[in-house]
C-alpha positions in Angstrom: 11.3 8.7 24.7 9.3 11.0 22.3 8.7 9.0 19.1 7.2 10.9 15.8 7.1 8.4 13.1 6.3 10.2 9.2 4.4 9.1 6.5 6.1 11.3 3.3 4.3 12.9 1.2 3.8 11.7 -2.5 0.1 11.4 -3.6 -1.1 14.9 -1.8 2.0 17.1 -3.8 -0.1 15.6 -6.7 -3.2 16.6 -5.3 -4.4 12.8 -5.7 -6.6 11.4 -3.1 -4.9 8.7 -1.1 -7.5 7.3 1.5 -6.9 5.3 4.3 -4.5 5.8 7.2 -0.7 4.7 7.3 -1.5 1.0 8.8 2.8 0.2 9.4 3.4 3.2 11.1 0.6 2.9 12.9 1.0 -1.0 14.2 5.1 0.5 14.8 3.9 2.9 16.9 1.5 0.7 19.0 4.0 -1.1 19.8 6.5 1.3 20.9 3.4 2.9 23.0 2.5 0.0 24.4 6.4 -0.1 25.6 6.1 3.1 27.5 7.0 5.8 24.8 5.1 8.7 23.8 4.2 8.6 20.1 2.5 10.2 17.2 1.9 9.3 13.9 2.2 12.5 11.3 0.7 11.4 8.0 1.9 14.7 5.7 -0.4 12.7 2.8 -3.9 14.8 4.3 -4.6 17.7 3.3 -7.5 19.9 1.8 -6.3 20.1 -1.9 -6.9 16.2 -2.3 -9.1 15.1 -4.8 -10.0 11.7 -6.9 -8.6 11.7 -10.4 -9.1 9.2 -13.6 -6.2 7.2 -14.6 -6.1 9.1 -18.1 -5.4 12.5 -16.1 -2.9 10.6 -13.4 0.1 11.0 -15.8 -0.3 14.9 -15.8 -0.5 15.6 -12.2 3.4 13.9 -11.6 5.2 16.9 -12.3 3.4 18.9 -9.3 4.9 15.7 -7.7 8.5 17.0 -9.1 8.1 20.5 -8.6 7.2 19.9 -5.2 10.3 17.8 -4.5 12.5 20.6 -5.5 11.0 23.6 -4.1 11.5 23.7 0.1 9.3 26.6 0.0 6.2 24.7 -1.1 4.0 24.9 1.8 3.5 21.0 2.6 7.6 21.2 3.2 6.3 23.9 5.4 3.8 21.8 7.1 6.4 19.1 7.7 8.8 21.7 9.6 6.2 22.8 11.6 5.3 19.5 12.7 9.3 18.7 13.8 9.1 22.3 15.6 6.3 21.4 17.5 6.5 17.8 18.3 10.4 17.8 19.0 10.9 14.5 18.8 14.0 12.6 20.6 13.9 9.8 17.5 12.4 10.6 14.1 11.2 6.9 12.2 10.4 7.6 8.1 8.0 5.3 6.3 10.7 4.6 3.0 8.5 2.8 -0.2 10.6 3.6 -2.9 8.9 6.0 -4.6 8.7 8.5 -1.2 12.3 7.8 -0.9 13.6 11.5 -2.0 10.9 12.7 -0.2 11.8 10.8 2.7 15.4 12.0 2.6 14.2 15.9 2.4 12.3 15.1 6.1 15.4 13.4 7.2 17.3 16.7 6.1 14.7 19.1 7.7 14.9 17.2 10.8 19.4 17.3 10.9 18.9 21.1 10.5 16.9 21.3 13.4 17.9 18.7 15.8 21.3 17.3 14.5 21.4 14.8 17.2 17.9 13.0 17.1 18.4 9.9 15.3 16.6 9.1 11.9 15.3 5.8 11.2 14.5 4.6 8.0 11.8 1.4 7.5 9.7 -0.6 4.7 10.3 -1.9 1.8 12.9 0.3 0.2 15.4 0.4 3.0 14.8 -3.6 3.8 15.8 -4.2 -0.5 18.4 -1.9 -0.5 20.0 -0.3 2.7 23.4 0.3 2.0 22.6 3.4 -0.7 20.2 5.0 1.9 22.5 4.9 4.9 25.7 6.3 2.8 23.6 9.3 2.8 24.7 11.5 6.3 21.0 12.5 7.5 20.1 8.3 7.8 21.2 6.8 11.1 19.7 3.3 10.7 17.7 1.1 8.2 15.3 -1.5 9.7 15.4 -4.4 7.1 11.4 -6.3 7.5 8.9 -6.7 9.6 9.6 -3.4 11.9 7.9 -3.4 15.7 10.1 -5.8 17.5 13.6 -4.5 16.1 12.7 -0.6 16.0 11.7 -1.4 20.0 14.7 -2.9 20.5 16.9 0.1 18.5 15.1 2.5 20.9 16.7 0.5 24.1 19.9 0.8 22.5 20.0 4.3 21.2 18.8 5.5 25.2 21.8 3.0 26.4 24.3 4.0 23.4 25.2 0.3 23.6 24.1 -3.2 22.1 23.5 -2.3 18.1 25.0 -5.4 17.4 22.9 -7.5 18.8 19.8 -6.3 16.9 18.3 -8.6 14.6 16.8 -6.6 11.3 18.7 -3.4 11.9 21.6 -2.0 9.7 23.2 1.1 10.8 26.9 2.9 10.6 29.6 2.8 13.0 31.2 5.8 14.8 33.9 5.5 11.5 31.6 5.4 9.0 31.5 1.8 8.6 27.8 0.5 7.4 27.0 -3.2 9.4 24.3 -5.7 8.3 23.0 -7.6 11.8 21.5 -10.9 11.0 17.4 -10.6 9.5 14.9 -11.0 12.3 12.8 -14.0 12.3 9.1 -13.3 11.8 6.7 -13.0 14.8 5.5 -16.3 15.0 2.5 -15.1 16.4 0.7 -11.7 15.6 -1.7 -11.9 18.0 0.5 -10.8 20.4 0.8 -7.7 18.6 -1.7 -4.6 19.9 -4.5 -3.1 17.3 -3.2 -0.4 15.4 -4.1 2.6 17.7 -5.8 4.9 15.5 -5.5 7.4 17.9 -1.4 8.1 17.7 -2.1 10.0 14.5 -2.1 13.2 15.0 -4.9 14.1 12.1 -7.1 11.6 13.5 -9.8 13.6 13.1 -9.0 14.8 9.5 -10.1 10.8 8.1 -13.5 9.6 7.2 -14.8 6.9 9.3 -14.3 4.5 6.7 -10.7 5.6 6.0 -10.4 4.5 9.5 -11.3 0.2 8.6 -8.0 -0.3 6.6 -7.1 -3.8 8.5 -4.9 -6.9 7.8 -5.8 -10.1 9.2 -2.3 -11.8 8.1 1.1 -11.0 6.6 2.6 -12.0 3.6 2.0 -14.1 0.4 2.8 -17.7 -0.6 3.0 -17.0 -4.6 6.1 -16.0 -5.8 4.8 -13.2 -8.9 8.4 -11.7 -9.8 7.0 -8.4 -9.7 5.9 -8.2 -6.5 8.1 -7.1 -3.0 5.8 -8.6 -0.8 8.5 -11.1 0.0 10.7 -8.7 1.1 9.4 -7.7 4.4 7.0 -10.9 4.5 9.1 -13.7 3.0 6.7 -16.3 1.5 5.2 -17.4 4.7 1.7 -16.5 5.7 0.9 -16.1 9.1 -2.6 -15.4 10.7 -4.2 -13.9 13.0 -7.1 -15.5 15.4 -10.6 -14.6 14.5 -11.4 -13.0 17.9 -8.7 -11.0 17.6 -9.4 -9.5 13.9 -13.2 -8.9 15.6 -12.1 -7.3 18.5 -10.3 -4.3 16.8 -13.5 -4.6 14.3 -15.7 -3.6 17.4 -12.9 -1.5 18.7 -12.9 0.9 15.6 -16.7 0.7 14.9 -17.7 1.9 18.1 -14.5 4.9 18.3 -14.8 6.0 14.8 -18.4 4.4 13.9 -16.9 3.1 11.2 -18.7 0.3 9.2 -17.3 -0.3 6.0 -14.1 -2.1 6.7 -10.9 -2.7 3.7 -8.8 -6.1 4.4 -5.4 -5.1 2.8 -3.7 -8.7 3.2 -2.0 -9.9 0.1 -4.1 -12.8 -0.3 -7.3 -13.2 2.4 -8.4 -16.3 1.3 -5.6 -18.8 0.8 -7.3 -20.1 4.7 -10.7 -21.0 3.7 -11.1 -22.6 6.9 -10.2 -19.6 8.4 -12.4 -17.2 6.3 -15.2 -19.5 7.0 -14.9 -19.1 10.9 -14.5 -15.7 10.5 -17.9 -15.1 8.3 -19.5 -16.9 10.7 -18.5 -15.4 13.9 -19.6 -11.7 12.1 -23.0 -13.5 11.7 -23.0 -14.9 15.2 -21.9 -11.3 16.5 -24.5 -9.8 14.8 -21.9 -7.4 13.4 -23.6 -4.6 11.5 -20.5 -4.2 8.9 -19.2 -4.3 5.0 -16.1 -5.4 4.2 -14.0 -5.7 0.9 -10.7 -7.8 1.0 -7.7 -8.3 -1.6 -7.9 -11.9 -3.0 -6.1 -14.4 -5.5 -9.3 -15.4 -8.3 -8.5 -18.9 -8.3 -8.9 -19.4 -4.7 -12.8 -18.1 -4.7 -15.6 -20.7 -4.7 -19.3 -20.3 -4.7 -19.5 -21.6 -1.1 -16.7 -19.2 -0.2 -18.4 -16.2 -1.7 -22.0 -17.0 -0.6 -20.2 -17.2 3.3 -18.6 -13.9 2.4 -21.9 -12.5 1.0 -23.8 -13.2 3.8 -21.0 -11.7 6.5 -21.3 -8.4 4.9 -18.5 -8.4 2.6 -19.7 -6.3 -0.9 -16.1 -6.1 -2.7 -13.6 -8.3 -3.6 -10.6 -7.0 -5.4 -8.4 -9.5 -7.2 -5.0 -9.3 -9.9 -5.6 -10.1 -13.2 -2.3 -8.1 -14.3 -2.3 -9.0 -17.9 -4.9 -10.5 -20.7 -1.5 -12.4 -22.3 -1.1 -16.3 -21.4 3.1 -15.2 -22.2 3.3 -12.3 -19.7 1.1 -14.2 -17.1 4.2 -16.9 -17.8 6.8 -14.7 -17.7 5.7 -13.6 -14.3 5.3 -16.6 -12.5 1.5 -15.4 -12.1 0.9 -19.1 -11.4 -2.4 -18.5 -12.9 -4.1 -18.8 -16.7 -6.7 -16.9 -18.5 -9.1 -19.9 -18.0 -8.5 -19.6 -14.2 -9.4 -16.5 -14.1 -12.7 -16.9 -16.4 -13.8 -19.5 -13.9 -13.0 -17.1 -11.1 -14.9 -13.9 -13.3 -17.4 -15.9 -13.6 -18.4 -16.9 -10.4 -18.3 -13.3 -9.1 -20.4 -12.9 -11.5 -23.2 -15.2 -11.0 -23.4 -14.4 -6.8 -24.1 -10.5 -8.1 -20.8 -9.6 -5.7 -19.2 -6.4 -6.7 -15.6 -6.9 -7.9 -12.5 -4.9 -9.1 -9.7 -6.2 -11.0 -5.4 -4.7 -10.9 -4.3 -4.6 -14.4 -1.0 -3.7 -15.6 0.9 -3.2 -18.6 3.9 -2.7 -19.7 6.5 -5.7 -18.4 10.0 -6.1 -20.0 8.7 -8.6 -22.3 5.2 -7.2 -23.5 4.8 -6.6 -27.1 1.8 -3.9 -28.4 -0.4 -7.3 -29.1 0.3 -8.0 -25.1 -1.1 -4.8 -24.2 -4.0 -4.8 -26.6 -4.9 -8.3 -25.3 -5.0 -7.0 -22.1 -7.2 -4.5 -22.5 -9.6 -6.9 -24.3 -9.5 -9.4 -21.7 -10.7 -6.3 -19.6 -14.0 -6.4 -21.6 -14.1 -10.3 -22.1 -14.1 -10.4 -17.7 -16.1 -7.1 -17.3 -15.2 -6.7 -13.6 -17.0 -3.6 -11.8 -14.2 -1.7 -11.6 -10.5 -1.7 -13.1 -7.9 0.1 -12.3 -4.2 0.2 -14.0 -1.0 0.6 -13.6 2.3 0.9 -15.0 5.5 -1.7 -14.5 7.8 -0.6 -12.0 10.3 -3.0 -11.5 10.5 -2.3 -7.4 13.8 -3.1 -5.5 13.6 -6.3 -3.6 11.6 -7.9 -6.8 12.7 -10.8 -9.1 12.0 -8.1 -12.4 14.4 -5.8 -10.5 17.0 -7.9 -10.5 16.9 -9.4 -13.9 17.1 -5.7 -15.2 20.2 -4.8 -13.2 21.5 -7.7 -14.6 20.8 -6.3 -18.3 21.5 -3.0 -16.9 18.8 -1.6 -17.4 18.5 -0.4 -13.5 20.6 0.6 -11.0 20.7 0.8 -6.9 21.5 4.3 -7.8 18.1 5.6 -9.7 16.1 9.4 -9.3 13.8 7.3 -7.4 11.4 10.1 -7.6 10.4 8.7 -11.0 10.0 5.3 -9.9 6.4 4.4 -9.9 3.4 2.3 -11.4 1.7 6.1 -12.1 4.9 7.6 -13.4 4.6 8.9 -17.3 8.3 8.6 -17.1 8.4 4.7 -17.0 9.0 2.3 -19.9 10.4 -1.1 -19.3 8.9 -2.8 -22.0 12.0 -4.2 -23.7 10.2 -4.3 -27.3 7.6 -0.8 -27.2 10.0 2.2 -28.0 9.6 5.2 -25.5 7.2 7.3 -27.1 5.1 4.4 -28.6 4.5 3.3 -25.1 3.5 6.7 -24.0 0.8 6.5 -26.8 -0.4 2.8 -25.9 -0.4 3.6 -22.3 -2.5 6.3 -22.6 -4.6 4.5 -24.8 -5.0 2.0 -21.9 -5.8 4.6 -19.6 -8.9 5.8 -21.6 -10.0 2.6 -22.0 -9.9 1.7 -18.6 -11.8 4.6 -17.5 -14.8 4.6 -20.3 -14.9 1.1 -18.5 -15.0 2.6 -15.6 -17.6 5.1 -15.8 -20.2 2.7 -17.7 -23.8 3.5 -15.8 -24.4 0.0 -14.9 -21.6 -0.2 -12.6 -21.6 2.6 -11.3 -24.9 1.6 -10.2 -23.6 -1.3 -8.8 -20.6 0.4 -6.9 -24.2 2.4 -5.4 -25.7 -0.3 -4.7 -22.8 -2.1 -3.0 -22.5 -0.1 -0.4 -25.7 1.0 0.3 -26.2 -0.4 4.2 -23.3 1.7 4.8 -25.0 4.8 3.2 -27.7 3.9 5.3 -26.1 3.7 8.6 -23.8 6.8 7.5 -25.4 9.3 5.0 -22.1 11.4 5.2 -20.6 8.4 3.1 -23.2 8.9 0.3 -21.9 12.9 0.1 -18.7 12.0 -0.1 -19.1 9.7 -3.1 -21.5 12.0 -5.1 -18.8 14.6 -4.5 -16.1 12.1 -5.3 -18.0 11.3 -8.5 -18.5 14.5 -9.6 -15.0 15.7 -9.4 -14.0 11.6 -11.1 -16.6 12.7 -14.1 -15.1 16.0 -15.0 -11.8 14.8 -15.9 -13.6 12.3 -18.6 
């Protein structure tokens, strides 16, 4: 069967840089490959009119965001049409996070009004929190609820036979009545090894990605902490499972040598809650002689000097961690699981090995006060990472804060989830800030963060971190100066 599986766009109607390549869709359609179907991958989030932007000018470029929603003349809608016309596809899959999820609809729409009887299949996080809203709507067929390759394979046998729905684990679709069924949740693949490497070749603007935007990997799924703002859980549950060393190296190799890519971007929750397993891997690079850089997501406490020496000396130059907030109460409130002393200790040693570090902070949480937010931003100078970036509360679907606010009703399942995200001007859960005030503080915040941001010294340091890749790929240095430039004119 002819498979085209959509990324939405969101970031490029904004004309926001994104980066990277849609990893899901990508390991989905792998899979289905690998099963004998011809797929491709259309990310509609590339395009020319991308650009980086400071967090203080973020906030402004949401309405383009809008506007482009409602006008289906606006030539990315365009783009999207034409892709449909010339692909044809005899299923259509739609990546759903739940701020994409109106512009996932107005694909799904696009593709009933040309091919009314190619099935639309809805998957990710938004459709596995909440898939009985998205499949009342007439232009969703089916919802896959979690992790997605084994049950969308599965759908596909079933929607070629027109028999067996009900037997599919993960999948809620309608009846021939109108009747919307829940099948039992799938168990997780116990082991993800089996699964093939992302083939970075099913999308069909392969070429369109830097090399680097080409090293987005995961080495495991899911998250053992249990932060109630976080939907991790929801397509993960709380389990973390691995995969083997000499698999994570062999797509490594695989990718450098297609796409010479040698800066490489872990995007697992949490890469070092195995340190066992970190060590191995650090030492295999080393033993490979691997000529790569790496950054990888992390939990603070978790780092040790032994751990980031081993990681130092495999090539890894960035560690990215969550601080979230500089208030011992909202770091509570959260189940954070972590206080500001742990993450001292863990600022500190990141510190002393000279590794170049960026921290997530984020403010305003049902139960953040102005003196929450202003200790946040001064715990951003007390830790100094490299770089900080910030965000806004969005209580997601599928999240504990989601559902303690529909409890107050304060949310709904029924939302304009167009205006549902951690960049959106239009959010304000904080319980105690009145509407406008918040606007004020958070753009406050914003400032803040990027005069932090732009500070010579680490900028120099973000240089300096990567410079065996601009080395090995001087096209990498142009695309950073040019980055900069366009980053420093919005200051």
């Amino acid at each position: 069967m002819k498979i085209l599986l959509i990324e939405p766009p969101f970031e490029r109607f904004q004309e926001i840089k994104r980066g990277f390549f849609p990893l899901g869709l990508t390991s989905v359609g792998t899979y289905l490959r690998k099963q004998g179907h011809e797929v491709a991958v259309y990310d509609a989030e590339v395009g020319s009119e991308v650009k980086v932007v400071t967090y203080a000018e973020a906030p402004h470029s949401y309405e383009k965001f809008l506007q482009g929603l409602a006008n289906p003349d606006h030539h990315i809608w365009r783009e999207v049409e034409a892709r449909l016309k010339d692909f044809a596809p005899q299923v259509l899959g739609i990546s759903c996070p739940t701020v994409k999820y109106e512009s996932a609809l107005r694909i799904a729409r696009r593709s009933k009004r040309l091919f009314p009887q190619v099935p639309v299949i809805f998957g990710g996080c938004h459709p596995s929190a909440l898939p009985d809203p998205l499949l009342k709507r007439p232009e969703v067929d089916y919802a896959i609820r979690g992790e997605g390759e084994l049950t969308v394979a599965e759908l596909l046998v079933a929607i070629e036979h027109k028999t067996g729905f009900d037997k599919i684990d993960g999948l809620s679709y309608k009846t021939q009545d109108g009747r919307i069924i829940h099948n039992p949740p799938r168990q997780l693949i116990p082991d993800l090894n089996q699964l093939p490497h992302p083939a970075r070749d099913l999308l069909l603007t392969a070429k369109s990605y830097p090399a680097e935007d080409m090293g987005l990997i995961m080495g495991s799924r899911g998250c053992p902490f249990n932060c109630s703002y976080c939907a991790s859980n929801i397509m993960w549950q709380r389990k973390v499972r691995y995969r083997s060393v000499e698999h994570i190296l062999a797509e490594i190799k695989e990718v450098q040598q297609r796409y010479e890519t040698c800066q490489f971007s872990f995007e697992d929750d949490s890469f070092t809650t195995n340190a066992k397993l970190i060590g191995a891997f650090c030492q295999e690079v080393k033993a490979q002689g691997l000529k790569i850089n790496w950054s990888a997501i992390t939990r603070i406490n978790l780092l040790t000097d032994q751990m980031i020496w081993q990681m130092q000396e495999a090539g890894c130059n960035h560690i990215r961690v969550g601080i979230e907030s500089g208030s011992a109460k909202i770091l509570k409130d959260t189940n954070k699981g972590l206080t500001l002393d742990d993450m001292r200790r863990g600022a500190g040693i990141l510190h002393k090995h000279g590794m170049y570090w960026s921290a997530y902070f984020m403010i305003g949480l049902p139960t953040e006060t102005e003196e929450d937010i202003k200790a946040t931003i001064d715990f951003l100078h007390e830790i100094a990472p490299d770089y900080a970036t910030l965000s806004i509360f969005t209580p997601y679907p599928g999240t504990e804060e989601f559902d303690q606010l529909r409890k107050m009703g304060k949310v709904s399942e029924d939302l304009d989830w167009s205006r549902f995200s951690h960049a959106s001007p239009f959010n304000n859960f904080a319980l105690q800030i009145d509407k406008q005030r918040f606007a004020q503080l958070a753009n406050e915040a914003a400032h803040a963060v990027d005069k932090h941001n732009s500070h010579f010294m680490r900028l120099l340091k973000r240089a300096k971190a990567k410079g065996a890749v601009y080395i090995q790929k001087p096209g990498e240095l142009r695309k950073d100066i040019q980055d900069y430039l366009t980053w420093k004119k919005q200051l």
